[in-house]
C-alpha positions, -999 to +999 in steps of 0.1 A: +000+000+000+028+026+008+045+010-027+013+024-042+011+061-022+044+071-031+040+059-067+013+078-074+026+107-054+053+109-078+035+105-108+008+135-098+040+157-094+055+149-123+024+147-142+020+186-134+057+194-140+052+184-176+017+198-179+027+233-175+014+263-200+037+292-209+017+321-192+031+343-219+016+329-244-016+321-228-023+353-211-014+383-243-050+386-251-061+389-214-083+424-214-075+429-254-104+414-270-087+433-302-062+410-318-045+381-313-008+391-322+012+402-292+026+429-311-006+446-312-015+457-273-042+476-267-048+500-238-073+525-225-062+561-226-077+590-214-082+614-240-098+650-223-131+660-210-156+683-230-181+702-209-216+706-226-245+733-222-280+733-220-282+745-257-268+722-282-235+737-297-203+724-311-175+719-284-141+715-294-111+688-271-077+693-286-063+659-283-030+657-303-027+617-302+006+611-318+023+636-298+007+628-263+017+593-266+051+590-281+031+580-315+004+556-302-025+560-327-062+556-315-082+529-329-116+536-313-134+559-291-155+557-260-176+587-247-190+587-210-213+609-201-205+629-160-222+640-137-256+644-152-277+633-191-263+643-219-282+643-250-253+640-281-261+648-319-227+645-334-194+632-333-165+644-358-129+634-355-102+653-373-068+631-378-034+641-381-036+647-417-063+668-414-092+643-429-128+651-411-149+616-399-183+623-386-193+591-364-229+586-369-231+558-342-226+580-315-258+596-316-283+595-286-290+597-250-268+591-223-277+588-189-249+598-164-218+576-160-232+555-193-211+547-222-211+545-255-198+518-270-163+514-287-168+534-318-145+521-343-124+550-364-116+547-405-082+525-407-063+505-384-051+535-358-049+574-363-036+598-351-062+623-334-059+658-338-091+674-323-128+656-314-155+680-321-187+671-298-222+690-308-247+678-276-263+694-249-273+689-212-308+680-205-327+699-178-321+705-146-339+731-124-320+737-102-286+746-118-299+762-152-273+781-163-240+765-156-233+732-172-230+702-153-226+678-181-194+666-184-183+644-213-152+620-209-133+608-239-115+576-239-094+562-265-083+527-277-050+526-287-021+507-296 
């Protein structure tokens, strides 16, 4: 019986010596969801804030991507909506070489601390010059004249 214990002891021990997976290669895509080439990581980056008014009107976020971030380009955006509802009618993006992208899916309501989802620029990664945000704040009695609204940008990049 102790033949037997220490025979299968071994064998469990060695069985999980030889089992073993390279955690770098298991564990790259871990919170990517993007790609699966480990060349390619992508990160969240804050990108700036943009305050919005009651009365919808174009607001401008210098963001100067490539400069920023030593030449990280931005593959997708994310817009959060702080501190109180935000009601947003357009999204345009101007890049590095001064092409203009309006982004139609970012149109709509969103409540405070709600996302959008990833909205998915022209090309593989740019490099972001300026995010022009036309929305507005929806009511709120009791502070009717100074915005609330914050709106956060975040940026995919790699």
């Amino acid at each position: 019986m102790k033949r037997l214990f220490i025979t299968l002891l071994t064998l469990i021990v060695s069985f999980g010596a030889f089992a073993q997976i390279r955690w770098e290669e298991r564990d790259y895509d871990r919170g990517h969801g993007r790609t699966r080439d480990p060349r390619y990581s992508y990160r969240e980056v804050f990108l700036g804030n943009v305050r919005v008014h009651q009365v919808a009107r174009p607001v401008f976020e210098d963001i100067d991507s490539c400069r920023r971030y030593n030449g990280l380009r931005v593959s997708a955006l994310q817009l959060t909506a702080l501190r109180d509802d935000v009601v947003i009618h357009s999204l345009r993006v101007r890049y590095g070489n001064g092409d203009i992208d309006v982004i139609p899916a970012a149109r709509g309501h969103l409540y405070s601390r709600e996302s959008t989802r990833w909205l998915d620029l022209e090309g593989r990664g740019r490099c972001v010059e300026s995010v022009s945000i036309v929305a507005e704040e929806t009511d709120t009695p009791w502070d009717r004249y100074s915005p609330n609204a914050i709106v956060q940008i975040t940026g995919l990049m790699y």
